[in-house]
KOLMARMI-814478 format. One record per residue (C-alpha): y, x, z. Coordinates in nm, 4 decimals. Example, Ala and Ser with C-alpha at 12.3 -4.5 7.8 and 13.67 -1.06 7.14 Angstrom:
2
+----------+----------+----------+
!        y !        x !        z !
+----------+----------+----------+
!  -0.4500 !   1.2300 !   0.7800 !
!  -0.1060 !   1.3670 !   0.7140 !
+----------+----------+----------+
END
This chain:
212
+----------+----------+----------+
!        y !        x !        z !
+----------+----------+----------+
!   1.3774 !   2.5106 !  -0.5300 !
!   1.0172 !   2.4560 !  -0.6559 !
!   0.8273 !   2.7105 !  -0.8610 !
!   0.7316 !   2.5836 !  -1.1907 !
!   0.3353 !   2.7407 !  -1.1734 !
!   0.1183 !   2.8976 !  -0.9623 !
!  -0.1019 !   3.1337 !  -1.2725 !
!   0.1690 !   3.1655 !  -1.5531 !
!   0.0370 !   3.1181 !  -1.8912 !
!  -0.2298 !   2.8398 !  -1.8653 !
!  -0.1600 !   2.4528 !  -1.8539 !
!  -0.2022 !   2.3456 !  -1.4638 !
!  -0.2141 !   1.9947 !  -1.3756 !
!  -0.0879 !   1.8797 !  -1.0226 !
!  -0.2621 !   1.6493 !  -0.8049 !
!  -0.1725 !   1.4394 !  -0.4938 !
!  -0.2459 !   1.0703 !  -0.3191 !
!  -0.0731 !   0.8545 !  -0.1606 !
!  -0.2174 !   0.6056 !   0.1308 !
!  -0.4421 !   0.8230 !   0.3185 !
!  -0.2751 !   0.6728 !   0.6302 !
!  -0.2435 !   0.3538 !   0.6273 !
!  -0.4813 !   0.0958 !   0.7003 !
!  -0.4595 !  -0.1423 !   0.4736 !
!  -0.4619 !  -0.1665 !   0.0325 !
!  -0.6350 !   0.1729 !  -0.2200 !
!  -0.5336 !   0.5386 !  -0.2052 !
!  -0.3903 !   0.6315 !  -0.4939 !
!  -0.4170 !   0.9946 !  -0.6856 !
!  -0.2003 !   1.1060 !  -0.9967 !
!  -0.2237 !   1.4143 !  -1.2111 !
!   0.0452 !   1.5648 !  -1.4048 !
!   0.0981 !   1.8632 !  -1.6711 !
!   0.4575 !   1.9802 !  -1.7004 !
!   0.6241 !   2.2095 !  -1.9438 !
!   0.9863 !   2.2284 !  -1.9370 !
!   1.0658 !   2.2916 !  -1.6027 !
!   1.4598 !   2.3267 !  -1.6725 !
!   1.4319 !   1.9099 !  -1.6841 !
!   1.2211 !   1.8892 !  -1.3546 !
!   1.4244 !   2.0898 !  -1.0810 !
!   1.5323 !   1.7340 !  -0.9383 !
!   1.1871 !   1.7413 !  -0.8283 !
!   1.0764 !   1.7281 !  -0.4977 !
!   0.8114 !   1.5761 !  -0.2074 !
!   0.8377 !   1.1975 !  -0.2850 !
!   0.8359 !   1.1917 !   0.0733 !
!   1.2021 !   1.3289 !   0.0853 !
!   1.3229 !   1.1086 !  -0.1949 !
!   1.4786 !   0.7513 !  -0.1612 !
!   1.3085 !   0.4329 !  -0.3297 !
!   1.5734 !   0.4754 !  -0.6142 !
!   1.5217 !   0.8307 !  -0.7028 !
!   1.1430 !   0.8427 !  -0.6997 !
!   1.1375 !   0.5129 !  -1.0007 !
!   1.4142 !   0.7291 !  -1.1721 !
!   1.1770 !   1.0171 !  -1.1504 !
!   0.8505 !   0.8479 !  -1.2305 !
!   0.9970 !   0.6929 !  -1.5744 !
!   1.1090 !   1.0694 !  -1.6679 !
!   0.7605 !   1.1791 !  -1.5753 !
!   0.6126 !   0.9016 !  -1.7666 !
!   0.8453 !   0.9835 !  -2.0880 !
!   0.8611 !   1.3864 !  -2.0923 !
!   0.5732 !   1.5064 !  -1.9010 !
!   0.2872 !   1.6490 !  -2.1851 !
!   0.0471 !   1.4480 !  -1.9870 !
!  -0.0364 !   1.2085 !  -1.6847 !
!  -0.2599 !   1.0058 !  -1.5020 !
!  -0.3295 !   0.7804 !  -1.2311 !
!  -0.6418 !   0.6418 !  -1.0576 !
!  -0.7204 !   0.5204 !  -0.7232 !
!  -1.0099 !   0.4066 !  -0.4481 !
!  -1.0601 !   0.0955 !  -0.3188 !
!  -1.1135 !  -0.0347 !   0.0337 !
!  -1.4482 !  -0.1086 !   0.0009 !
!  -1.4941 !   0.2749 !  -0.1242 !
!  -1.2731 !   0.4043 !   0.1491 !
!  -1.5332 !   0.2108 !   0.3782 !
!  -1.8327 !   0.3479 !   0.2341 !
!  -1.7274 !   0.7010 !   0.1785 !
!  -1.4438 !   0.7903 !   0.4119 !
!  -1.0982 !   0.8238 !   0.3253 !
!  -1.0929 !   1.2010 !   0.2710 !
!  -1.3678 !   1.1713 !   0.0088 !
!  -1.1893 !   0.8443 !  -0.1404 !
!  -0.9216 !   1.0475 !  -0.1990 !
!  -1.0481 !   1.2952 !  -0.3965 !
!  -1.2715 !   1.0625 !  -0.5925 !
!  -0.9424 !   0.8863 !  -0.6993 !
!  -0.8189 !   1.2545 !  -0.8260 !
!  -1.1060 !   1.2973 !  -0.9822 !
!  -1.0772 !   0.9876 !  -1.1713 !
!  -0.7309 !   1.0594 !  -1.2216 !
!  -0.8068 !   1.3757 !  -1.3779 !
!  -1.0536 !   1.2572 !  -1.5911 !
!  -0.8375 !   1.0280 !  -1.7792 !
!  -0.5808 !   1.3750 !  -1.8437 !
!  -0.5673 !   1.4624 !  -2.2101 !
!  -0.5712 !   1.7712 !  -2.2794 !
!  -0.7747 !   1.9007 !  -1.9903 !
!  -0.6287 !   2.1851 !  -1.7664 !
!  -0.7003 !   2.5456 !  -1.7447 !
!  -0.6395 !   2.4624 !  -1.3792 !
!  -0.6098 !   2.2088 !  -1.1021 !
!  -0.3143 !   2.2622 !  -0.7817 !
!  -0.3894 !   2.0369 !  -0.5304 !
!  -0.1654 !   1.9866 !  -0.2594 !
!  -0.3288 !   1.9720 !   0.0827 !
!  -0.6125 !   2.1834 !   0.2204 !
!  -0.9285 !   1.9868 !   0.0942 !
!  -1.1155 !   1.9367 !  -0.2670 !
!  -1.4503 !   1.9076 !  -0.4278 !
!  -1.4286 !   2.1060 !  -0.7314 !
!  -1.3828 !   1.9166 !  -1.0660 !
!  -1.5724 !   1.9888 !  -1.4076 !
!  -1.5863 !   2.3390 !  -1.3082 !
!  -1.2411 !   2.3557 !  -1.3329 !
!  -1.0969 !   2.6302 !  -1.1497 !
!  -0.8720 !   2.4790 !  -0.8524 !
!  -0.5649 !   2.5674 !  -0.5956 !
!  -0.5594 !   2.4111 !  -0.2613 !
!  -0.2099 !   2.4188 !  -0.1207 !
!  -0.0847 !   2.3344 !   0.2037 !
!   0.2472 !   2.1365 !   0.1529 !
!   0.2386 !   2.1952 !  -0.2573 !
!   0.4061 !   1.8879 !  -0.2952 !
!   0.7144 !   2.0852 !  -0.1714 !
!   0.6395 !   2.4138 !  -0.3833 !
!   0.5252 !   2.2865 !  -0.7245 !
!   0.6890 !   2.0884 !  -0.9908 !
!   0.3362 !   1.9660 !  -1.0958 !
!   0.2252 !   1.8857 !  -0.7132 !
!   0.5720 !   1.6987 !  -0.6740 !
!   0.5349 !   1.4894 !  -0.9996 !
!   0.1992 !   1.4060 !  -0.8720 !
!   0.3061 !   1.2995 !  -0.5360 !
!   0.6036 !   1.0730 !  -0.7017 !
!   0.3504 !   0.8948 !  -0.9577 !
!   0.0807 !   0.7996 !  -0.6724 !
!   0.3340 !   0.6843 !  -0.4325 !
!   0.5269 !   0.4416 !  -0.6589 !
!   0.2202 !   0.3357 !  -0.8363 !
!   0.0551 !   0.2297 !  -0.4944 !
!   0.3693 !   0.0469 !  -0.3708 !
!   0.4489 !  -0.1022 !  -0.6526 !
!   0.0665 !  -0.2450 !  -0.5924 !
!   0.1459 !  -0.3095 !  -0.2219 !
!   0.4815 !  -0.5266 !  -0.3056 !
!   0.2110 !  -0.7141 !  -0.5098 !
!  -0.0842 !  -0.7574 !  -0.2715 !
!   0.2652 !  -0.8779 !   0.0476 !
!   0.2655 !  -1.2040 !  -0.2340 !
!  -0.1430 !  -1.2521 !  -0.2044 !
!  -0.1264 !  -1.1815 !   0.1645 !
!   0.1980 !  -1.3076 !   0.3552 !
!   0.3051 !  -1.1401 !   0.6991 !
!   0.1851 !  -0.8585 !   0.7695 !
!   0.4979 !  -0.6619 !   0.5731 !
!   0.3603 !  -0.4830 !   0.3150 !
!   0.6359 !  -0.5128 !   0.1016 !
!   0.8314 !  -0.2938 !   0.3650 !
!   0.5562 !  -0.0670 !   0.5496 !
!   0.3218 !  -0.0225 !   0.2385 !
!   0.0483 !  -0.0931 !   0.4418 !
!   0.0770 !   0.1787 !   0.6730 !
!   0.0616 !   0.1473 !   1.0458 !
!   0.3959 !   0.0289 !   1.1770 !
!   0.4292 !  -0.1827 !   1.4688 !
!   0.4850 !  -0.4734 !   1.3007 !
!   0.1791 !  -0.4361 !   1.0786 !
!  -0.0050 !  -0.3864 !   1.3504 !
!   0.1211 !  -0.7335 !   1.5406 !
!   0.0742 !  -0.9005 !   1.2232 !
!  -0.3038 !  -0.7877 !   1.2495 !
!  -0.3314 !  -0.9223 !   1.6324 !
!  -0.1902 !  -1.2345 !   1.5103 !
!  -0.3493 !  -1.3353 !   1.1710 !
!  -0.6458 !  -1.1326 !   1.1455 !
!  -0.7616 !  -0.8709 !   0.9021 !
!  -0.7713 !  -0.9430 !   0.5309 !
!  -1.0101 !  -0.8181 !   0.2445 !
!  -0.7617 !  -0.5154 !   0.1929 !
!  -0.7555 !  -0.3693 !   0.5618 !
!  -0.9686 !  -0.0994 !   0.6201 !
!  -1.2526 !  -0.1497 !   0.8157 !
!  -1.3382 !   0.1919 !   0.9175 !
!  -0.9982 !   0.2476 !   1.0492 !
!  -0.9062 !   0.1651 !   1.3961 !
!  -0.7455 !  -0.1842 !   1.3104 !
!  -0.7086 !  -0.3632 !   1.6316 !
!  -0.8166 !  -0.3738 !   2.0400 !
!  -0.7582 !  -0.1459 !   2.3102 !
!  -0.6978 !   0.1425 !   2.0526 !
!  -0.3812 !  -0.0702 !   1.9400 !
!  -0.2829 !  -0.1201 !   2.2896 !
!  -0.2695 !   0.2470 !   2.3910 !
!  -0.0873 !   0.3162 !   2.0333 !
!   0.1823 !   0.0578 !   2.1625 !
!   0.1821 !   0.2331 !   2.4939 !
!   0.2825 !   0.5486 !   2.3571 !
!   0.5357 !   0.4230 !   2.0840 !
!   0.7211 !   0.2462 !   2.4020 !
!   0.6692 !   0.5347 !   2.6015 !
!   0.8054 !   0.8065 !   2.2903 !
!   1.1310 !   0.5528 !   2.2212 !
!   1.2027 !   0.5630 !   2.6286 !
!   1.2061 !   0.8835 !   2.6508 !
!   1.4101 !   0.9368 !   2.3499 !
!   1.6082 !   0.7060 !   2.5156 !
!   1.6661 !   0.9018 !   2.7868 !
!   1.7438 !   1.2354 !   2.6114 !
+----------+----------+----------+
END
């Protein structure tokens, strides 16, 4: 079960992305104060959750949670900055538009630039040990699919109504064969011999799991 803060007494705020991977469409960043925790122990990493349970989640976030945000990056900043920095801008921003302010920020993950002298938490994995972290990570992941399933209408077959933009083999065939688009990531390793050798060693992992 997840703890429901990290410094009892003061109002924390959880943050988290979602899209640092993939190499196409914004990382996203959300920020969320809880209070209440009895409500929130159907929490977890909105990695571990299906579709359905994450948009039941986010809609009790949006209604009981004391207070919420979500921002995000664009590819052109991703481009400019580098994805790590992208990410936390979009917290930042994210955090920015939180009302009231914390007493404290828990970020999951091991990286952060320290926000309006706010005193911070960076946790390895949070999104599996706070309720905060865990709301977080459940806002910025269906906010930035929900805007994926929009930009798969804008920008036909490359799938990312199913792979989010992230780097399946599919998406990356889709690449090969139509080209990059104004959402793809330029900075990221989109296509060439780099794709080859990742195709080399998907084939070669799925043979030899195969074989086992």
């Amino acid at each position: 079960m997840l703890k429901p803060f990290y410094t009892e007494g003061i109002v924390e705020a959880g943050c988290d992305e979602a899209g640092r991977g993939c190499l196409a469409g914004p990382v996203y960043a959300a920020a969320v104060i809880l209070t209440g925790h009895e409500r929130w122990k159907v929490l977890d990493d909105s990695k571990k959750l299906p579709v359905s349970k994450r948009n039941l989640l986010r809609r009790e976030i949006e209604t009981h949670a004391p207070a919420f945000a979500v921002a995000s990056a664009d590819v052109e900043e991703i481009d400019r900055h580098n994805i790590l920095r992208a990410s936390i801008m979009a917290m930042h921003r994210a955090l920015a538009k939180l009302q009231p302010a914390p007493d404290a920020i828990l970020v999951d993950g091991n990286r952060f630039i320290s926000y309006a002298e706010i005193p911070h938490q960076c946790i390895v994995g949070g999104d599996g040990l706070f309720y905060s972290i865990a709301a977080a990570s459940v806002l910025a992941k269906t906010y930035r699919d929900e805007h994926m399933v929009r930009l798969a209408k804008e920008y036909p077959g490359y799938g990312w109504e199913n792979n989010k933009g992230y780097p399946t083999r599919a998406h990356r065939e889709a690449i090969i064969k139509l080209g990059v688009t104004p959402c793809h990531r330029r900075s990221f390793r989109l296509n060439g011999r780099q794709m080859e050798i990742n195709f080399d060693s998907e084939r070669r992992r799925k043979m030899k799991k195969d074989h086992l």
